[in-house]
C-alpha positions as CSV (number, residue, x, y, z in Angstrom):
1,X,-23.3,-35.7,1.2
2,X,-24.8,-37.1,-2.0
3,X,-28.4,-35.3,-1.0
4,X,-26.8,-32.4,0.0
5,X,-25.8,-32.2,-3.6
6,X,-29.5,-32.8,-4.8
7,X,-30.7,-30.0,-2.9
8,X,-27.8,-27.6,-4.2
9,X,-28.5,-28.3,-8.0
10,X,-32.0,-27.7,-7.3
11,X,-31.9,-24.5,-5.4
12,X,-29.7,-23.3,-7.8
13,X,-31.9,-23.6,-10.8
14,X,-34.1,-21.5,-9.2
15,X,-34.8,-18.3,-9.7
16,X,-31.5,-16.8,-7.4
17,X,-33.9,-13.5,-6.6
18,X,-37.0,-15.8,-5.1
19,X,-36.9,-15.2,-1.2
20,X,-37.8,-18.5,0.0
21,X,-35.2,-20.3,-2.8
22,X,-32.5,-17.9,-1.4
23,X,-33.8,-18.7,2.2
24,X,-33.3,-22.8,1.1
25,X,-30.0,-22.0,-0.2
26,X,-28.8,-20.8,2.9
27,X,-30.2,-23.7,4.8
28,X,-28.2,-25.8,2.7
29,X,-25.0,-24.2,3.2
30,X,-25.7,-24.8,7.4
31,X,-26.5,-28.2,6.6
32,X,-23.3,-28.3,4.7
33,X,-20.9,-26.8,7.3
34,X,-22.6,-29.4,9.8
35,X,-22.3,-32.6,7.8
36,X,-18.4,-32.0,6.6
37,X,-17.6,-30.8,9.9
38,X,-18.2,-34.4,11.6
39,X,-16.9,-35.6,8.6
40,X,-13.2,-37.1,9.3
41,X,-11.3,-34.3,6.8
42,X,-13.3,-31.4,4.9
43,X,-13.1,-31.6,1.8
44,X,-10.6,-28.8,-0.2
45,X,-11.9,-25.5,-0.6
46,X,-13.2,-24.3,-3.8
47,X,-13.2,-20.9,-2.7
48,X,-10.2,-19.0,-2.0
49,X,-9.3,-15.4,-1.6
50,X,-5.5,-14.8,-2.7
51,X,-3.6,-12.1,-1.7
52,X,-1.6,-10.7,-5.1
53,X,0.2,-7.5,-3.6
54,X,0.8,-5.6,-0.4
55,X,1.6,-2.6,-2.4
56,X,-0.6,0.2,-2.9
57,X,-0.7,3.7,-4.1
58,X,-3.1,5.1,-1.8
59,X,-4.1,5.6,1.7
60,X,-7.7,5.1,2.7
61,X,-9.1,6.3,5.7
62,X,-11.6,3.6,5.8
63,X,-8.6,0.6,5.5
64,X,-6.3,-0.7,8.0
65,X,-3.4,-1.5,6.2
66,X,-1.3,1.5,8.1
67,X,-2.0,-1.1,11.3
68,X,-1.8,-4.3,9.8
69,X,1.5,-6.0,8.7
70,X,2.9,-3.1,8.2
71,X,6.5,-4.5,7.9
72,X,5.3,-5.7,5.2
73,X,4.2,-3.8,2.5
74,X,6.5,-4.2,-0.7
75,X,5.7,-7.5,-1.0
76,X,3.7,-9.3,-4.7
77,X,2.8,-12.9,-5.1
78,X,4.9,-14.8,-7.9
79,X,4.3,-16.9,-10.4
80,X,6.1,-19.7,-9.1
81,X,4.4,-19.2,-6.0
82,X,0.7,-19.1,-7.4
83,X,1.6,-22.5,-9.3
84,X,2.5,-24.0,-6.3
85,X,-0.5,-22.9,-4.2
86,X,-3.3,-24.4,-7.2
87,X,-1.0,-27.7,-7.6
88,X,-1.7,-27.4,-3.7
89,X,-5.6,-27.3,-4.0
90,X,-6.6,-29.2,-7.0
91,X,-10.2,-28.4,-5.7
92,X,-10.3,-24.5,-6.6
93,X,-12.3,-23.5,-8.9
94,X,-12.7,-19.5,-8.2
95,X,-10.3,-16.9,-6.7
96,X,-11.0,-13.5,-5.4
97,X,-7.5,-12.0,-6.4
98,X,-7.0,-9.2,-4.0
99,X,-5.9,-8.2,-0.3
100,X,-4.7,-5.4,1.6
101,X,-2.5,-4.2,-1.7
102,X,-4.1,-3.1,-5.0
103,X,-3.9,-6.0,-7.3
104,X,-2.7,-4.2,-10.3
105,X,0.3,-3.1,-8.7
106,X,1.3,-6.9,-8.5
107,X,4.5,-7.6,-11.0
108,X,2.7,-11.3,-12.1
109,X,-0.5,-10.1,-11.9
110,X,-1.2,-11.1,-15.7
111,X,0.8,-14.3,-16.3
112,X,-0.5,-15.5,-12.8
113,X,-4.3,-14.4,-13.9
114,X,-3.6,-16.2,-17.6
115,X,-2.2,-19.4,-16.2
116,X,-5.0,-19.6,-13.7
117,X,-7.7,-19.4,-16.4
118,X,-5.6,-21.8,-18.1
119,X,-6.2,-24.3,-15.7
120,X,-9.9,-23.4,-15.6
121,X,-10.0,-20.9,-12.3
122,X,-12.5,-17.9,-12.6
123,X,-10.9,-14.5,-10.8
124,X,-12.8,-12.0,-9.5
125,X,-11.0,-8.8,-7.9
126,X,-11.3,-5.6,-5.9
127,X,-9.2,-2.5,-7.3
128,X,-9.2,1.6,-6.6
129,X,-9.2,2.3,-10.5
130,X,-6.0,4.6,-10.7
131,X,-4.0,2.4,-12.9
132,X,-6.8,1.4,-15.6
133,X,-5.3,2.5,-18.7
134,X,-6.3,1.1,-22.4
135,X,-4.4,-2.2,-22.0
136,X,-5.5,-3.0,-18.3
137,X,-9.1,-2.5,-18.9
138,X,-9.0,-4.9,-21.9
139,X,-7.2,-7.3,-20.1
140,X,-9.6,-7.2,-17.0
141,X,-13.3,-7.3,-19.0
142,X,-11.9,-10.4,-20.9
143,X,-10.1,-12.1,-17.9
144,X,-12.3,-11.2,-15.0
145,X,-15.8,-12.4,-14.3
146,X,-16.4,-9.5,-11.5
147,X,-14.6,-6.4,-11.3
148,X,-15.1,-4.9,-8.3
149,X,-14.2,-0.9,-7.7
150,X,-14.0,0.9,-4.3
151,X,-15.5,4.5,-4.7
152,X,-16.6,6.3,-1.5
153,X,-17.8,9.5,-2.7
154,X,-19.3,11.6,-5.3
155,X,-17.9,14.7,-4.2
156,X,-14.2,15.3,-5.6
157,X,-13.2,17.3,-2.1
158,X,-14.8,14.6,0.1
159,X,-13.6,11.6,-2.2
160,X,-9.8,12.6,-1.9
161,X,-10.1,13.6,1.6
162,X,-11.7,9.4,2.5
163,X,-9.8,8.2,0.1
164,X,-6.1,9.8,0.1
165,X,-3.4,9.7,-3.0
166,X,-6.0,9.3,-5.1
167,X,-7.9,11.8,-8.6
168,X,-11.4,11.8,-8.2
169,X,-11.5,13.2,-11.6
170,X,-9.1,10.6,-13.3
171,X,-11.1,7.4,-11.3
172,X,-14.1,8.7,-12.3
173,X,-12.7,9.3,-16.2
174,X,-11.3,5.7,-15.9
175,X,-14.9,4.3,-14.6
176,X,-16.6,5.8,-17.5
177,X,-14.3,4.0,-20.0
178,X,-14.6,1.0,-18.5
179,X,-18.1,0.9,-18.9
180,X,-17.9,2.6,-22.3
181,X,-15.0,-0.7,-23.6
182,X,-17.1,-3.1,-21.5
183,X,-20.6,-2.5,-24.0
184,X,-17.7,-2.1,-27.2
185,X,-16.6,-5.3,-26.4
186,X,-20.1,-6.8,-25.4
187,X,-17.9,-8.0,-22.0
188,X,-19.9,-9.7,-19.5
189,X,-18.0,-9.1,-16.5
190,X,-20.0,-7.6,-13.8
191,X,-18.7,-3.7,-12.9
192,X,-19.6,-3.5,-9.4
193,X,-18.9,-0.1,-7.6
194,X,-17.8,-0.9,-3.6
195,X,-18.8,2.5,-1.7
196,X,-18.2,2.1,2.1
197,X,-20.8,4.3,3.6
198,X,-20.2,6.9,6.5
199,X,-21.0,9.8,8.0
200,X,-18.9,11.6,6.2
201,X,-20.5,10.6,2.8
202,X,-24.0,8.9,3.4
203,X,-25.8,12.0,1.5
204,X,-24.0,11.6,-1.4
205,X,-26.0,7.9,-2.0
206,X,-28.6,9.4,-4.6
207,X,-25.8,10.5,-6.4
208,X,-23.9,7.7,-6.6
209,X,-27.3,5.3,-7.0
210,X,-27.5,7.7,-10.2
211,X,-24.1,7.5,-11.7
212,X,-24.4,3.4,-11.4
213,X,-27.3,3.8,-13.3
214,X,-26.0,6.0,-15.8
215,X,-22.8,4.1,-16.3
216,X,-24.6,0.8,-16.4
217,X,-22.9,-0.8,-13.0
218,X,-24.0,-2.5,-9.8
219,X,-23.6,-0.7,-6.9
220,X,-22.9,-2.4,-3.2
221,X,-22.9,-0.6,0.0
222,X,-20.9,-1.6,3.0
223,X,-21.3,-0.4,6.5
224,X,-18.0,0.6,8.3
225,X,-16.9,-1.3,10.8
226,X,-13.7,-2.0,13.3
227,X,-10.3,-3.4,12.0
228,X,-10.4,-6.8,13.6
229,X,-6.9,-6.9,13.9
230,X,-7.0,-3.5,16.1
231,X,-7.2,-3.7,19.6
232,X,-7.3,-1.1,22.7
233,X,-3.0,-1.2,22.3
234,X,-3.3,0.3,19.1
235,X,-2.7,4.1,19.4
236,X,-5.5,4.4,16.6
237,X,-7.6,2.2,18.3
238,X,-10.1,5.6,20.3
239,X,-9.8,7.7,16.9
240,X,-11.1,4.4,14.7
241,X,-13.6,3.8,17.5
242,X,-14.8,7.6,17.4
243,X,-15.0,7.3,13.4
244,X,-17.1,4.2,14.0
245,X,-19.5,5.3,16.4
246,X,-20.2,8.4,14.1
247,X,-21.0,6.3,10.7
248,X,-23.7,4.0,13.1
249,X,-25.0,7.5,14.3
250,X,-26.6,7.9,10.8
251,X,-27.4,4.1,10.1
252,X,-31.5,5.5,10.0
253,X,-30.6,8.1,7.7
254,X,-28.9,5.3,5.2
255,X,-31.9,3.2,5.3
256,X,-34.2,6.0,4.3
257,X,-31.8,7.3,1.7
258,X,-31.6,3.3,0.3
259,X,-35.5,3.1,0.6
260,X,-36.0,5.8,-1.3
261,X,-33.4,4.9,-4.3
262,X,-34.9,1.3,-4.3
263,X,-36.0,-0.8,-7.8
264,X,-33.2,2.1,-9.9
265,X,-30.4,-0.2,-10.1
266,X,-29.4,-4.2,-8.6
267,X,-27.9,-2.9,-5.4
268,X,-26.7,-5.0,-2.0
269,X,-26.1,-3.3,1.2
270,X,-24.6,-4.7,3.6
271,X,-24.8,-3.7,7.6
272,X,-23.8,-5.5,10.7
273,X,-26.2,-6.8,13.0
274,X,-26.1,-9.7,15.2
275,X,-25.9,-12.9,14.2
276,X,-24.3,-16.6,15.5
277,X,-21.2,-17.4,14.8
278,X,-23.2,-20.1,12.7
279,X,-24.0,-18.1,9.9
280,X,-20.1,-18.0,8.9
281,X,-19.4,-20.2,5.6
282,X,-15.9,-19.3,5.6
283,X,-13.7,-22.2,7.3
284,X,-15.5,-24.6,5.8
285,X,-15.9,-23.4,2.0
286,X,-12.7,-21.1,1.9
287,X,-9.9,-19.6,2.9
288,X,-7.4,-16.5,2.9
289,X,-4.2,-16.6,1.5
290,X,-1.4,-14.0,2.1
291,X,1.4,-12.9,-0.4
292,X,3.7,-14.6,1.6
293,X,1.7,-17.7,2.3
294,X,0.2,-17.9,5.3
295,X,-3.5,-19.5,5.5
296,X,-6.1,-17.5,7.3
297,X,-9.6,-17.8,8.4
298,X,-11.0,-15.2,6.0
299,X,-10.4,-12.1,4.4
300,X,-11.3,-10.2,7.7
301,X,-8.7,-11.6,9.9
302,X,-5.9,-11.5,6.9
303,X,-2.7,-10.4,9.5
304,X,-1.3,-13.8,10.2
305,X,-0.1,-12.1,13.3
306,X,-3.5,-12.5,14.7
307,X,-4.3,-16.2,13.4
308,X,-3.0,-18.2,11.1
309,X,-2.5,-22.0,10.5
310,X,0.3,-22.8,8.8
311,X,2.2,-22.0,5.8
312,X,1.6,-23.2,2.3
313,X,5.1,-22.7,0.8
314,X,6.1,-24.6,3.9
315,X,3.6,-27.4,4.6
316,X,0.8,-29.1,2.3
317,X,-1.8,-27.1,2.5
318,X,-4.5,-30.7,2.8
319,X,-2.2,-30.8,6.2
320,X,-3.6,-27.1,7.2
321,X,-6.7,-27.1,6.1
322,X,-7.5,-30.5,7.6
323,X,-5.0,-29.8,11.3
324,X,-6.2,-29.9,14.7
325,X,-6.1,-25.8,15.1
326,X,-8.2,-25.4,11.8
327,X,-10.8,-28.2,13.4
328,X,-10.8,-26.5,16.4
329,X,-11.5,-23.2,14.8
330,X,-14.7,-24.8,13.1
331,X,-15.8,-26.0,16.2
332,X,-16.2,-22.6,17.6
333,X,-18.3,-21.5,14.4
334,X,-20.0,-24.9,14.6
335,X,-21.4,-24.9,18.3
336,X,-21.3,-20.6,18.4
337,X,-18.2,-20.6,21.4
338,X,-17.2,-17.5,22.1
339,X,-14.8,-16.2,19.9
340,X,-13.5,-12.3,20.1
341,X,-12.0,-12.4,16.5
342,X,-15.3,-13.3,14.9
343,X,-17.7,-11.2,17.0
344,X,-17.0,-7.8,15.6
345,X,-16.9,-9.8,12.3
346,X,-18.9,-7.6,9.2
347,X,-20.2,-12.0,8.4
348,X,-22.3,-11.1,11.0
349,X,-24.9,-8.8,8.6
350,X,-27.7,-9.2,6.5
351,X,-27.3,-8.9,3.2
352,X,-30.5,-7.5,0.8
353,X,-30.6,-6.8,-3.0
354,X,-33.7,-4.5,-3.8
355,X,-36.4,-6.8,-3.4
356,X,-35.7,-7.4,0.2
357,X,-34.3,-4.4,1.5
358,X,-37.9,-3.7,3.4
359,X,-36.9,-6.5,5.6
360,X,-34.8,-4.1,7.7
């Protein structure tokens, strides 16, 4: 383990944009999932993503959260319940604060942010931009180290038709002073802008490659892709599987469009292709933690209805993350064992920043 932590300093004070160094790094974490899985308990996570809210003020066409625990959806994380989940994992060092709510919504969502950074935690999150006023985009550029928005069009008819309940003119508005506070300030959290690409919207990529530009943010780009936690019972389950077959109709088309927007602005697109089970970091290096508690594989399979392995306001969470289930779980990743919930998992892409895009 002691070498393995050789070859991570190294790799990481190389340049992160090198192809063969990122190719190393990767390597390394394999190694790493290897070694601490023979290993006789893994070591606590660093990683987690935390679940702050199940409330939210909109209704995406492209999220699940109408099918998944949807008898519970009024329910924020406390205060008292985040102290008790870090004092749980003295390990943790960064937490992706979000879920299938939308963060700012979350009652605690500042004291819990505040006494995290306290205790030296980093927060990144994922929010749809309706409730960034004055105060809340102070707060996030000096309390978050990535800010991460979900925009999925740049056409105000199309954008409130994917992404329903919300003002394409107000998100935009807010967007824009965002980036405008964020150079006032001389912030340096990253504004990342989250478009999940379709058919319904995949023309309207040169237009949102330019407003990134413009407005000084990264852009990432996310193929569509089933609801792991649907299944042929669902009654949604033909029109979502419809929906998805017509966004991969026009996977070609993206590519072209993201070939020829290339070296504009630091952009990441992610697609699923197939890939081992192997490739998966996540039950060895992190974890997914509901409002209410329950520990999950990762941030794709987040209904504890459809896995979960134990409770953290009811069992230490070194018990969980170290149990028979959880070890049993790896094994599958480890030796690639079948495993339905994992093989329509989006893990399984590649993902390119504009130097290796051409690799597609």
């Amino acid at each position: 383990m002691m070498m393995l932590g050789i070859i991570k300093s190294w790799v990481q004070s190389k340049e992160k944009n090198n192809v063969f160094v990122r190719g190393l790094l990767s390597k390394y974490r394999r190694l790493r999932r290897y070694s601490e899985f023979y290993i006789k308990d893994t070591s606590l996570p660093e990683y987690i993503q935390l679940e702050p809210t199940t409330k939210c003020n909109c209704n995406c066409i492209t999220c699940g959260r109408k099918t998944s625990r949807s008898h519970l959806l009024k329910k924020d994380l406390s205060l008292d319940e985040f102290k008790r989940i870090i004092s749980e994992i003295p390990s943790l060092k960064t937490v992706q604060f979000q879920g299938i709510g939308e963060p700012l919504m979350c009652d605690d969502f500042e004291e819990i942010v505040e006494y995290g950074l306290s205790k030296g935690i980093v927060f990144n999150t994922n929010s749809n931009a309706t409730l960034l006023d004055d105060h809340n985009i102070d707060f996030v550029l000096r309390h978050f180290k990535v800010f991460n928005i979900s925009f999925d069009s740049m056409i105000k008819e199309n954008f409130e038709k994917i992404r329903v309940g919300a003002d394409f003119d107000k998100i935009v508005h807010n967007i824009k002073r965002l980036a405008a506070r964020k150079k006032e300030l001389g912030a340096e959290t990253r504004i990342v802008l989250y478009f999940v690409v379709t058919h319904l919207n995949y023309n309207e990529l040169p237009l949102f490659f330019d407003f990134c530009e413009i407005i000084g943010a990264e852009a990432e780009i996310r193929e569509c892709m089933h609801w792991l936690w649907m299944n042929p019972e669902h009654r949604e389950y033909s029109e979502v599987t419809d929906f998805i077959n017509s966004c991969r109709s026009v996977r070609d088309d993206i590519k072209k469009i993201i070939n020829n927007c290339m070296n504009k602005i630091e952009l990441r697109f992610y697609q699923i292709e197939k890939a081992n089970n192997t490739e998966c970091s996540w039950p060895f290096t992190g974890a997914y933690i509901t409002a209410d508690g329950f520990v999950t594989p990762c941030c794709l399979i987040s209904d504890p209805h459809l896995l979960n392995f134990g409770n953290i306001f009811e069992k230490p969470f070194h018990n969980i993350w170290n149990s028979k289930e959880y070890k049993h779980f790896r094994k599958k990743i480890v030796s690639n064992l079948r495993n339905p919930l994992c093989e329509r998992c989006i893990t399984h892409v590649c993902a390119f920043d504009t130097n290796e895009f051409k690799k597609i």
